[in-house]
One Martini backbone bead per residue (centre of mass of N, CA, C, O) as a GRO file, in nm:
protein
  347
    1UNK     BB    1   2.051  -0.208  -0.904
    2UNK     BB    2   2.344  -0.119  -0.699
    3UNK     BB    3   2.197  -0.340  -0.493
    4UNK     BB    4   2.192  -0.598  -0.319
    5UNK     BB    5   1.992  -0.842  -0.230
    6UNK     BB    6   1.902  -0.953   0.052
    7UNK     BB    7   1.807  -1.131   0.310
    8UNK     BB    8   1.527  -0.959   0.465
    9UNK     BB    9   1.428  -0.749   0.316
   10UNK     BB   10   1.326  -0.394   0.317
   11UNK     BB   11   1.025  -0.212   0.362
   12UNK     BB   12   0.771  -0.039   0.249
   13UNK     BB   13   0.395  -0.032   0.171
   14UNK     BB   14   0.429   0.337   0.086
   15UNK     BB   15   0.367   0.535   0.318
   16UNK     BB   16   0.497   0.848   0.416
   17UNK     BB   17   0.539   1.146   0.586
   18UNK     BB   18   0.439   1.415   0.534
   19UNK     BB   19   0.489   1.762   0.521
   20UNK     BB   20   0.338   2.032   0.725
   21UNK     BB   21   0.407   2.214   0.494
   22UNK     BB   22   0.236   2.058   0.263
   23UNK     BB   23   0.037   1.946   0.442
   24UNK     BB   24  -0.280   1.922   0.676
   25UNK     BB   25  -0.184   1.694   0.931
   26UNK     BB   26  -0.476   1.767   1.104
   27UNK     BB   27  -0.687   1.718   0.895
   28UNK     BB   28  -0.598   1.431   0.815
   29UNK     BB   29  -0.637   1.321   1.119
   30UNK     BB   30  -0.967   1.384   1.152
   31UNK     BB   31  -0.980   1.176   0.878
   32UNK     BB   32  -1.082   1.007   0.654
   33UNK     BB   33  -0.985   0.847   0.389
   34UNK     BB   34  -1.029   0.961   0.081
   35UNK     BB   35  -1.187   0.971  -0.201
   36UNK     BB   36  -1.197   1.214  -0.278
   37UNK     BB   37  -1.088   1.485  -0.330
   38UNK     BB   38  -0.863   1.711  -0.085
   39UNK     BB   39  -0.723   1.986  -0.149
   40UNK     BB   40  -0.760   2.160   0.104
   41UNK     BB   41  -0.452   2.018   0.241
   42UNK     BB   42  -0.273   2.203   0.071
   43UNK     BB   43  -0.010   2.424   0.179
   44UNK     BB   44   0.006   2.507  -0.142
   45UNK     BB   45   0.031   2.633  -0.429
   46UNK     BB   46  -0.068   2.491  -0.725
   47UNK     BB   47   0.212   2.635  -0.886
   48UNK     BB   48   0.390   2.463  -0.647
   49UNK     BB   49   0.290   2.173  -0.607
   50UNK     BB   50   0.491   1.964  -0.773
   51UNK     BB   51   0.752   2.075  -0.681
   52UNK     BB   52   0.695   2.023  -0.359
   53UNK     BB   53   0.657   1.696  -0.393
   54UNK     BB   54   0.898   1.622  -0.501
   55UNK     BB   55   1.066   1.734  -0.242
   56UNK     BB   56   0.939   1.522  -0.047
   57UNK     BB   57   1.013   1.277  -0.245
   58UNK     BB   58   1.324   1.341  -0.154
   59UNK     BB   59   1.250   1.311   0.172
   60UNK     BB   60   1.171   1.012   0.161
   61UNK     BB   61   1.381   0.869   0.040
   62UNK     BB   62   1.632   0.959   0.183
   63UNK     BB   63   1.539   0.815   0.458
   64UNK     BB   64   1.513   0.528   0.371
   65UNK     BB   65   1.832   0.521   0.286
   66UNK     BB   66   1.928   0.609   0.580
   67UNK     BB   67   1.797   0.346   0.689
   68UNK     BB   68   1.835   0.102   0.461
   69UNK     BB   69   1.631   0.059   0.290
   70UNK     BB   70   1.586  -0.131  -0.015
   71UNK     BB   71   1.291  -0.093  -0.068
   72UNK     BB   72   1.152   0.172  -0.245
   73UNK     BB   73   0.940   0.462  -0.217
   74UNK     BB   74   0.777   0.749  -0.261
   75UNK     BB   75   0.542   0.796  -0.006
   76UNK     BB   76   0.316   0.910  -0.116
   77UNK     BB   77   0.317   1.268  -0.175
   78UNK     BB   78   0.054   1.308  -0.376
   79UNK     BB   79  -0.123   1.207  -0.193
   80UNK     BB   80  -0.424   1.200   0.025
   81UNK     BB   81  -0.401   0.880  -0.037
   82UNK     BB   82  -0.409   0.592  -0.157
   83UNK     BB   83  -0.625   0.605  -0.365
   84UNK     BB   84  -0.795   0.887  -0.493
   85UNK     BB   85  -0.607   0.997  -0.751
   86UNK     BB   86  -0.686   0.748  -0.921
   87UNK     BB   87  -0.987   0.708  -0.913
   88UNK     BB   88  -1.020   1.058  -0.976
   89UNK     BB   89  -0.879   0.978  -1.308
   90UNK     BB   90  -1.130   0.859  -1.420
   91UNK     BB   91  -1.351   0.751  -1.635
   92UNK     BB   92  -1.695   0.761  -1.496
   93UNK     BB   93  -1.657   1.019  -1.303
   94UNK     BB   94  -1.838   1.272  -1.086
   95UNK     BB   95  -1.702   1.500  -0.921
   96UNK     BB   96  -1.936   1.731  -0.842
   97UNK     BB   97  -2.130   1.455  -0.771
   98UNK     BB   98  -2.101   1.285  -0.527
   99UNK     BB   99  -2.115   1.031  -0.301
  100UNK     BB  100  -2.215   0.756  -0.037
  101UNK     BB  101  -2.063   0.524   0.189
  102UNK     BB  102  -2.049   0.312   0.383
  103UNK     BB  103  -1.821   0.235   0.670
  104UNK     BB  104  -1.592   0.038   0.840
  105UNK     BB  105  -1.721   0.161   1.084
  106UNK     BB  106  -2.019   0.297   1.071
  107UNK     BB  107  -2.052   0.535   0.843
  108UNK     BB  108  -2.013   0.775   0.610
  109UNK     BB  109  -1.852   0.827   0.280
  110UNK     BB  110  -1.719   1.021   0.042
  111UNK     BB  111  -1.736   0.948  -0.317
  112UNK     BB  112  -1.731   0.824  -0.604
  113UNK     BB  113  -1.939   0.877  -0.879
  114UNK     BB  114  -2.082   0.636  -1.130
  115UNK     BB  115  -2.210   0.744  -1.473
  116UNK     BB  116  -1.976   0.556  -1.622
  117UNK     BB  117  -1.720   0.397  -1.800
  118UNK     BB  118  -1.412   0.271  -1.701
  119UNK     BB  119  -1.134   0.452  -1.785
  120UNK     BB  120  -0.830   0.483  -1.883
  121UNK     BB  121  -0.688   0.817  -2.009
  122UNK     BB  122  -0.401   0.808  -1.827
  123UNK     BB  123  -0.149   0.858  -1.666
  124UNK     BB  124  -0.074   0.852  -1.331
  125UNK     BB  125   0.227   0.730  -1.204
  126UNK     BB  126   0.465   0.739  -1.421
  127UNK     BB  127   0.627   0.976  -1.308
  128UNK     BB  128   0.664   0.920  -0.994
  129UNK     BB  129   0.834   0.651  -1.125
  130UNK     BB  130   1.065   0.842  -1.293
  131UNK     BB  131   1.128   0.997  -1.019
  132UNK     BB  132   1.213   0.753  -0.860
  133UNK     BB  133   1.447   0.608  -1.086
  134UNK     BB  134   1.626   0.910  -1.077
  135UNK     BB  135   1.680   0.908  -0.717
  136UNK     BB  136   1.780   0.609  -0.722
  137UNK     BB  137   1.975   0.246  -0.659
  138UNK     BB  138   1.739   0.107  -0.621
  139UNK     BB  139   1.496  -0.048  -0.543
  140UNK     BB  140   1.137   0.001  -0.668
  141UNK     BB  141   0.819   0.053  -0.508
  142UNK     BB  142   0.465   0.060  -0.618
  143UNK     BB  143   0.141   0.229  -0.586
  144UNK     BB  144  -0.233   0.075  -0.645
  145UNK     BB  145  -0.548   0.049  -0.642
  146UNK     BB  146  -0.772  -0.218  -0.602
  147UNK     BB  147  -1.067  -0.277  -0.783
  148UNK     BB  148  -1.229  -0.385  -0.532
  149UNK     BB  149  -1.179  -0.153  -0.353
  150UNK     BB  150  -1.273   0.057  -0.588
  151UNK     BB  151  -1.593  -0.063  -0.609
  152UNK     BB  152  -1.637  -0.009  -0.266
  153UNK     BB  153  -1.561   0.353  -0.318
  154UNK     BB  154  -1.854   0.383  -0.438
  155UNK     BB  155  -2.146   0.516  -0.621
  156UNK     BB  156  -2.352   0.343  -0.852
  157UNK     BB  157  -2.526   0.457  -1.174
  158UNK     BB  158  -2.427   0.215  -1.406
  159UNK     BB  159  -2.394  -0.085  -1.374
  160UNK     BB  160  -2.559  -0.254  -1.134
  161UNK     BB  161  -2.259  -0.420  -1.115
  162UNK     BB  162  -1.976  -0.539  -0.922
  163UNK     BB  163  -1.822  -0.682  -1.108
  164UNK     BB  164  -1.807  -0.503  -1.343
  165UNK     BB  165  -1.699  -0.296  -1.277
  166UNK     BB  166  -1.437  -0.445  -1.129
  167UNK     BB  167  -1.336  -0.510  -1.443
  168UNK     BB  168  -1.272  -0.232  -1.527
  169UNK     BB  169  -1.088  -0.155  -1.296
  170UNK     BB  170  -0.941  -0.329  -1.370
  171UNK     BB  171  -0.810  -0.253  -1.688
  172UNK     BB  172  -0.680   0.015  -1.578
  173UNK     BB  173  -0.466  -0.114  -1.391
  174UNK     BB  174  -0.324  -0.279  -1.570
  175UNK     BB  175  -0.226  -0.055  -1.739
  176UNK     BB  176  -0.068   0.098  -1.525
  177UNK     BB  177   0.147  -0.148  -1.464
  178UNK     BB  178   0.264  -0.142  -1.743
  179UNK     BB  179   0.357   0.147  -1.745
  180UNK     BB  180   0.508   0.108  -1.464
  181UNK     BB  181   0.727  -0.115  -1.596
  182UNK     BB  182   0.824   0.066  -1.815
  183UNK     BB  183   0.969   0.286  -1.593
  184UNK     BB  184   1.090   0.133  -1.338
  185UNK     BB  185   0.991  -0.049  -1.186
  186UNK     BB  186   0.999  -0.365  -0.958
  187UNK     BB  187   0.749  -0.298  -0.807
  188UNK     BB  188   0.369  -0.388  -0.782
  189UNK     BB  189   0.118  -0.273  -0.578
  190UNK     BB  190  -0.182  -0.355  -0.428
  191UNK     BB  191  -0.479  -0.230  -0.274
  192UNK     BB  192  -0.646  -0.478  -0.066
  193UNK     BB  193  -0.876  -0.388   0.215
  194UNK     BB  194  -1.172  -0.514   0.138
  195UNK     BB  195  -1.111  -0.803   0.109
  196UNK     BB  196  -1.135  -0.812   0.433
  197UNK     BB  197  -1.388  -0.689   0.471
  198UNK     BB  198  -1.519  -0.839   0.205
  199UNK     BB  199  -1.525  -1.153   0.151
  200UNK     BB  200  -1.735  -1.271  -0.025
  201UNK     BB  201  -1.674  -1.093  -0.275
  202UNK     BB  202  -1.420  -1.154  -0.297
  203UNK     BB  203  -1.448  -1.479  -0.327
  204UNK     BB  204  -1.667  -1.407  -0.615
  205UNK     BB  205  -1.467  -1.134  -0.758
  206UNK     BB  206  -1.190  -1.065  -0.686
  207UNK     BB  207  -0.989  -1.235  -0.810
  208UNK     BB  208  -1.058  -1.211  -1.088
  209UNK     BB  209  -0.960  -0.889  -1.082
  210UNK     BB  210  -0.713  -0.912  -0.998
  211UNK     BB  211  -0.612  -1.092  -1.252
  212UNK     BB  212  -0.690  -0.873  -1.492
  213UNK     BB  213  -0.464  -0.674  -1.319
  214UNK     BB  214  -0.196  -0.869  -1.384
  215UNK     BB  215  -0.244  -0.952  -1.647
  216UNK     BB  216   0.102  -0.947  -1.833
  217UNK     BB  217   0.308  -0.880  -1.631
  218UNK     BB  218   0.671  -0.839  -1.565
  219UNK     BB  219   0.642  -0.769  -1.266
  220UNK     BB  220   0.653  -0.760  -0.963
  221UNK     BB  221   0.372  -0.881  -0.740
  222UNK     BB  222   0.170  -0.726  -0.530
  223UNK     BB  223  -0.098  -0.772  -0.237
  224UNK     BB  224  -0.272  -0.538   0.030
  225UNK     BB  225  -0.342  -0.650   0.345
  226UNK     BB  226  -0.606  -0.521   0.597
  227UNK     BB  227  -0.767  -0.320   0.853
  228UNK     BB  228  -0.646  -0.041   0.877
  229UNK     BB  229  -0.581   0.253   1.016
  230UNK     BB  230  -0.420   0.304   1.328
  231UNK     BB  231  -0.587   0.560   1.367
  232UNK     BB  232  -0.863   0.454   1.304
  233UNK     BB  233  -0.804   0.123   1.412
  234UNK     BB  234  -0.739   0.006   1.721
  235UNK     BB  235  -0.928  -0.251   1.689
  236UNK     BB  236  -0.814  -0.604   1.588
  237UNK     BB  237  -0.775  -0.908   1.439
  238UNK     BB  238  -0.601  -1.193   1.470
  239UNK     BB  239  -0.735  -1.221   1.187
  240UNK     BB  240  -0.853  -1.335   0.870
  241UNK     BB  241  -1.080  -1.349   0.647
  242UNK     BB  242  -0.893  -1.304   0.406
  243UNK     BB  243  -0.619  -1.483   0.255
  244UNK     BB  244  -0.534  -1.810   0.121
  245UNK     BB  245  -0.660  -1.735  -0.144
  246UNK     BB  246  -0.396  -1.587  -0.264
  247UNK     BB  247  -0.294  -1.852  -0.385
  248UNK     BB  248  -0.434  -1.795  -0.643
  249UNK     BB  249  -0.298  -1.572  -0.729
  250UNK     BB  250  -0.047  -1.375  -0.934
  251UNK     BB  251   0.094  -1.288  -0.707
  252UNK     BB  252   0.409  -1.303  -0.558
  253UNK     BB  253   0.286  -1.132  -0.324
  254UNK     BB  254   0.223  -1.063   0.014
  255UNK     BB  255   0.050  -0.825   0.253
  256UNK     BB  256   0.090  -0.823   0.603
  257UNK     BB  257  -0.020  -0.741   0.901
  258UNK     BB  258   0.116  -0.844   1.258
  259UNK     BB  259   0.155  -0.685   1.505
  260UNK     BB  260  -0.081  -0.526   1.619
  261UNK     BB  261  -0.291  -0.781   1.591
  262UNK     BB  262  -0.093  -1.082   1.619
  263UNK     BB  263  -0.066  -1.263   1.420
  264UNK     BB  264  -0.141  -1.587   1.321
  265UNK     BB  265   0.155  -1.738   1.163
  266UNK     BB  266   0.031  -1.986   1.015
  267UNK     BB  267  -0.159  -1.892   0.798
  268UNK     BB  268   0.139  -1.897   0.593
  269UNK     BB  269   0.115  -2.156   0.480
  270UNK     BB  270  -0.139  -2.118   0.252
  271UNK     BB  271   0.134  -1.993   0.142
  272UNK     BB  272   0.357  -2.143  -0.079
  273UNK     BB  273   0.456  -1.939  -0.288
  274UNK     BB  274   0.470  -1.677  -0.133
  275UNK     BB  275   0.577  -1.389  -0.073
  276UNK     BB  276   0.635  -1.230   0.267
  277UNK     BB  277   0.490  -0.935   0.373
  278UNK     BB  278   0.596  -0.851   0.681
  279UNK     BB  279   0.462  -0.712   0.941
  280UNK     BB  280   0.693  -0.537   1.178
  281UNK     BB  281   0.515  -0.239   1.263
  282UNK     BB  282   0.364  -0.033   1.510
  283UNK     BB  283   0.130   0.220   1.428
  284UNK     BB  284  -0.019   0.261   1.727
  285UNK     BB  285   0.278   0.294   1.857
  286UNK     BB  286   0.466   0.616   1.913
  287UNK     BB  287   0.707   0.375   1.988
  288UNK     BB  288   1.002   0.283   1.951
  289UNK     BB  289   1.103   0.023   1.849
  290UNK     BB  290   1.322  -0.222   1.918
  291UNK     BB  291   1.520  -0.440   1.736
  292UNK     BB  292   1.481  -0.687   1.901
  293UNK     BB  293   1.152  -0.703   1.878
  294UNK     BB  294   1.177  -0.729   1.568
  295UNK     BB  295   1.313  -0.989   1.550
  296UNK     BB  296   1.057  -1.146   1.745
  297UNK     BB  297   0.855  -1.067   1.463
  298UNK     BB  298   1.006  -1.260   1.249
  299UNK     BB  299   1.052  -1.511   1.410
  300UNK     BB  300   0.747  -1.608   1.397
  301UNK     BB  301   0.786  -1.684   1.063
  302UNK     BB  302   0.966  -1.924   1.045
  303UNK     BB  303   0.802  -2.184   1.086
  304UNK     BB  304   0.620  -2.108   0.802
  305UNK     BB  305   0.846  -1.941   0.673
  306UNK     BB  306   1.108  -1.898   0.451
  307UNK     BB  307   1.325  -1.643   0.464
  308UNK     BB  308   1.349  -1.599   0.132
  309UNK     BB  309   0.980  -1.499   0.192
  310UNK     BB  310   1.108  -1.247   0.310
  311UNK     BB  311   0.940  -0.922   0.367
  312UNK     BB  312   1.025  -0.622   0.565
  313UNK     BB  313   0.755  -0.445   0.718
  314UNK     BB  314   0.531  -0.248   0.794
  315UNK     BB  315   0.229  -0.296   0.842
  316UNK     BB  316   0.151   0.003   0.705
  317UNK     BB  317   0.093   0.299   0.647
  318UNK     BB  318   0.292   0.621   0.757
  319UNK     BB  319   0.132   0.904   0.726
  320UNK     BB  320   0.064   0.961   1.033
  321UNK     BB  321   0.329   0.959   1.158
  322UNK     BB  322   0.582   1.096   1.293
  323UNK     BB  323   0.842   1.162   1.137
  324UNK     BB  324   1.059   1.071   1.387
  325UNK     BB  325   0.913   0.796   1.429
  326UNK     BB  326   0.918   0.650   1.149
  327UNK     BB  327   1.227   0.654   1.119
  328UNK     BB  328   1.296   0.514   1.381
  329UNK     BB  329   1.105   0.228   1.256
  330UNK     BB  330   1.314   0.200   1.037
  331UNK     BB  331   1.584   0.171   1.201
  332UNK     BB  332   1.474  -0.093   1.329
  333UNK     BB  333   1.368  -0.280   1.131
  334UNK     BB  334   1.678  -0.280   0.992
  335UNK     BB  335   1.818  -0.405   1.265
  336UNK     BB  336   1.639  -0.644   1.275
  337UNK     BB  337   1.656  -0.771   1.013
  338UNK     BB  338   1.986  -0.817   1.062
  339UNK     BB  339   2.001  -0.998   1.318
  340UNK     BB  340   1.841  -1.250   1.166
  341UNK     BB  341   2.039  -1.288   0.938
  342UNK     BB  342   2.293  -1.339   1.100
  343UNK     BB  343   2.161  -1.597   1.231
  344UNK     BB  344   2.142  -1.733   0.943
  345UNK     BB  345   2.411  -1.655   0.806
  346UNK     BB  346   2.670  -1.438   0.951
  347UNK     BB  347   2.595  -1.155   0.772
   0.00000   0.00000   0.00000
């Protein structure tokens, strides 16, 4: 909008930590990412709560411009996870009498169980998407949970069939996306941390889904990748078991961790078409990187990507993290990805 993008621009992956007066941020962090509502977590009254969602995304705005960052989020401020507002907002699920599957971890987790054909009986992010346009002068970048993921996420009584399943829930996403770029959003990412849990079906039906899902988008389309939040997932692996895929998908950009788990950015050659959300801000560590360290973390990528194709961001969603450390790693980020511009460039 009304500020130019540099090279080595700089975002959130998508959420900022909620304030403890609107959510209670010590029972969020004591359990799994919900998958169906967890209204239980909010500390407003029903009657105010979207009033102070609002304030909340508007102190996560603020905190974004204040730090520099390029392409801002609303900071998922009224979601209690990544995913669960949106999934549990489609026909064809029963609220009332969830389901359970194994979980990443190795435990079972409650989540949507589904009884009907998925569809999406209205939009989901669109106030969210006019909300944060009406707010910022900057580009704006929103997120949507992906088909596979929420395939994965759920226990069906109804398809018998996870690839139909997954086909319905992209016809859902489509139709989210195409009204999230018609309200004004610039970048619109999918959150697909499943196809790297379960390479063998992302790689079966995962990439058609994830297609069938961006079919028609008109604006620029990330799909992100990870291994879980550093809260819940301490010990990471040093590569992927599905990335290279995504270079047949239509996503314009692919937004991978690379701090916490230190991963091989060989692998990055493998997209050559593909801008790269390059993670370089480790989310299980509680201390402020230097600005220092950030640049010497995005220098690891560019013997394999060209600067012109890198987007700088944190590892993951930040929504664990106490404020002013969040805010401090927005800081160091956004001094990192200046000083390798300046050496690019001398700018």
């Amino acid at each position: 909008m009304g500020r130019p993008i540099p090279i080595l621009p700089t975002t959130l992956v998508g959420s900022y930590p909620q304030p403890g007066w609107l959510i209670d941020r010590v029972s969020l962090a004591k359990q799994m990412p919900p998958r169906v509502r967890a209204q239980e977590l909010w500390r407003v009254d029903p009657a105010g709560l979207d009033e102070a969602q609002d304030d909340a995304t508007l102190l996560a705005i603020r905190d974004q411009e204040c730090a520099g960052v390029d392409i801002v989020t609303d900071g998922e401020q009224r979601r209690e996870s990544y995913s669960n507002r949106f999934a549990t907002a489609l026909d064809g699920v029963d609220l009332d009498n969830p389901g359970k599957t194994p979980n990443r971890t190795g435990g079972f987790t409650i989540v949507p169980r589904i009884v009907g054909k998925i569809r999406r009986r209205h939009p989901v992010e669109v106030r969210d998407v006019e909300f944060l346009r009406a707010n910022t002068d900057r580009m704006i970048k929103m997120t949507v949970p992906g088909p596979f993921t929420m395939a994965q996420q759920c226990e069906d009584h109804h398809y018998r069939d996870e690839e139909a399943l997954a086909h319905d829930y992209a016809a859902a996403v489509n139709a989210e996306i195409k009204d999230m770029f018609a309200a004004g959003a610039d970048v619109v990412q999918l959150d697909e941390p499943w196809m790297q849990a379960r390479p063998e079906k992302a790689k079966a039906y995962g990439l058609a889904a994830l297609e069938r899902a961006l079919d028609g988008a008109t604006g620029t389309t990330a799909v992100h990748l990870c291994f879980g939040y550093a809260q819940m997932v301490k010990s990471k692996p040093s590569g992927y078991s599905f990335l290279p895929e995504l270079e047949r998908s239509p996503a314009q950009q692919v937004s991978i961790e690379a701090a916490q788990p230190k991963v091989d950015l060989v692998v990055l050659r493998e997209l050559p078409s593909k801008t790269i959300i390059l993670g370089v801000i480790d989310l299980s560590d509680a201390a402020v990187e230097t600005p220092q360290a950030v640049a010497a973390r995005i220098r690891r990528a560019l013997p394999h990507v060209p600067a012109a194709r890198i987007v700088i961001a944190p590892d993951c969603g930040m929504k664990y993290l106490p404020r002013a450390v969040a805010f401090g790693k927005l800081r160091a980020m956004v001094e990192g990805a200046a000083i390798v511009r300046h050496e690019l460039t001398g700018q």
